[in-house]
C-alpha positions as CSV (number, residue, x, y, z in Angstrom):
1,X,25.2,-31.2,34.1
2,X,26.9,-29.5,31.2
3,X,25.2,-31.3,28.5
4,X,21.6,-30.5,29.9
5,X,22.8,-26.9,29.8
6,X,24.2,-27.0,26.2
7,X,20.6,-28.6,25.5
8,X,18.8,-26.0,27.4
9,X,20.6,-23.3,26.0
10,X,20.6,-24.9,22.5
11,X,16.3,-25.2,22.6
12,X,16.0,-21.5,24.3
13,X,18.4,-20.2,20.9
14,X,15.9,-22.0,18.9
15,X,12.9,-20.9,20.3
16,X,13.8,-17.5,20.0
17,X,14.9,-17.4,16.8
18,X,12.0,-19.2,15.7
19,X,9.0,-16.6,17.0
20,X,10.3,-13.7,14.9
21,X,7.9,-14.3,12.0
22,X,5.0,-11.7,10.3
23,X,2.1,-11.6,8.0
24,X,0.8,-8.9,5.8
25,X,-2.9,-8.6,6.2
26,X,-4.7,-8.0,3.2
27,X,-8.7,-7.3,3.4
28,X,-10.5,-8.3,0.2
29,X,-7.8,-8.5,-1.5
30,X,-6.4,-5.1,-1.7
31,X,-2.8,-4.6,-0.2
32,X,-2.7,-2.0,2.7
33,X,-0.1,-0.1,0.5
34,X,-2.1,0.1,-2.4
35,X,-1.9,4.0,-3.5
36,X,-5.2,4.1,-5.8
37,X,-7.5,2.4,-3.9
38,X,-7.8,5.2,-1.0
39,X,-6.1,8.3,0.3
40,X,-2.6,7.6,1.8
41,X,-1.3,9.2,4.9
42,X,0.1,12.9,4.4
43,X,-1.9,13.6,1.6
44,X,-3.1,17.1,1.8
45,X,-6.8,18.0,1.5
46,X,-6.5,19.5,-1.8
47,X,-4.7,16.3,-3.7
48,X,-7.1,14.2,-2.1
49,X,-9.8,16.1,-3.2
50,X,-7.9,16.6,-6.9
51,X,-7.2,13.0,-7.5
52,X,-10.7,11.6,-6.2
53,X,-12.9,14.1,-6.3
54,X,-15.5,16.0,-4.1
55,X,-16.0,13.8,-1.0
56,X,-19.8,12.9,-0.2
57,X,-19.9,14.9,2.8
58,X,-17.5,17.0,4.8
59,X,-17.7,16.7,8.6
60,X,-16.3,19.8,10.3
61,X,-12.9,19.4,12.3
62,X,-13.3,18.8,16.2
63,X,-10.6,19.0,19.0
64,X,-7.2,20.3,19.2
65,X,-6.0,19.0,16.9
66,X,-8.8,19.7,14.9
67,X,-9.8,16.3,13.3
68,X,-11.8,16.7,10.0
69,X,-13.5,13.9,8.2
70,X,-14.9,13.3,4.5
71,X,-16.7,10.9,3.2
72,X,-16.6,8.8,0.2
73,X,-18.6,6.3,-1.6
74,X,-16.1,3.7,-0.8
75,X,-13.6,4.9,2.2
76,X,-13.6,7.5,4.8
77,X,-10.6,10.2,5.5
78,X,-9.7,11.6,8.2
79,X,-7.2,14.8,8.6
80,X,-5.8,16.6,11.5
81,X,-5.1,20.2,9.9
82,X,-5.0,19.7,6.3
83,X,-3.1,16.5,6.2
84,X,-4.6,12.7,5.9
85,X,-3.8,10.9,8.9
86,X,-6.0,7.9,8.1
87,X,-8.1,6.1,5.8
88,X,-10.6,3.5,6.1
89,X,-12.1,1.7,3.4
90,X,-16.1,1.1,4.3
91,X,-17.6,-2.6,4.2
């Protein structure tokens, strides 16, 4: 009786050890974390709009809090105030 719980307890230390694993995703081969591809988060409208230039179109905030979004040629940002909050890169 001992040994099968030394076994049991054994394969359940293993087993949990062994499910504590991650990826990094990558899409087309650009890192997530890759500064000059897109606008990172925290970026205020102004050094967006310094370091890439005059978006496409700007889509007037909506909601509280107000959510703004520009567009690019290439990505879409998105800002609650004046700050990024996200960035998607377009297909």
């Amino acid at each position: 009786m001992a040994k099968l719980r030394t076994v049991t307890l054994l394969a359940l230390f293993i087993g949990l050890f062994s499910i504590a694993a991650a990826d990094n995703l990558q899409i087309n081969g650009a890192s997530p974390t890759a500064d000059s591809a897109h606008p990172t988060r925290g970026m205020t409208q102004a050094r967006v709009e310094a370091t890439f230039g005059s978006p496409d179109a700007k889509i007037a905030p909506v909601g509280d809090p107000p959510i703004a979004r520009w567009e690019y040629k290439d990505f879409v940002v998105f800002f609650e105030y004046d700050r990024v909050i996200h960035s998607v890169v377009k297909r």
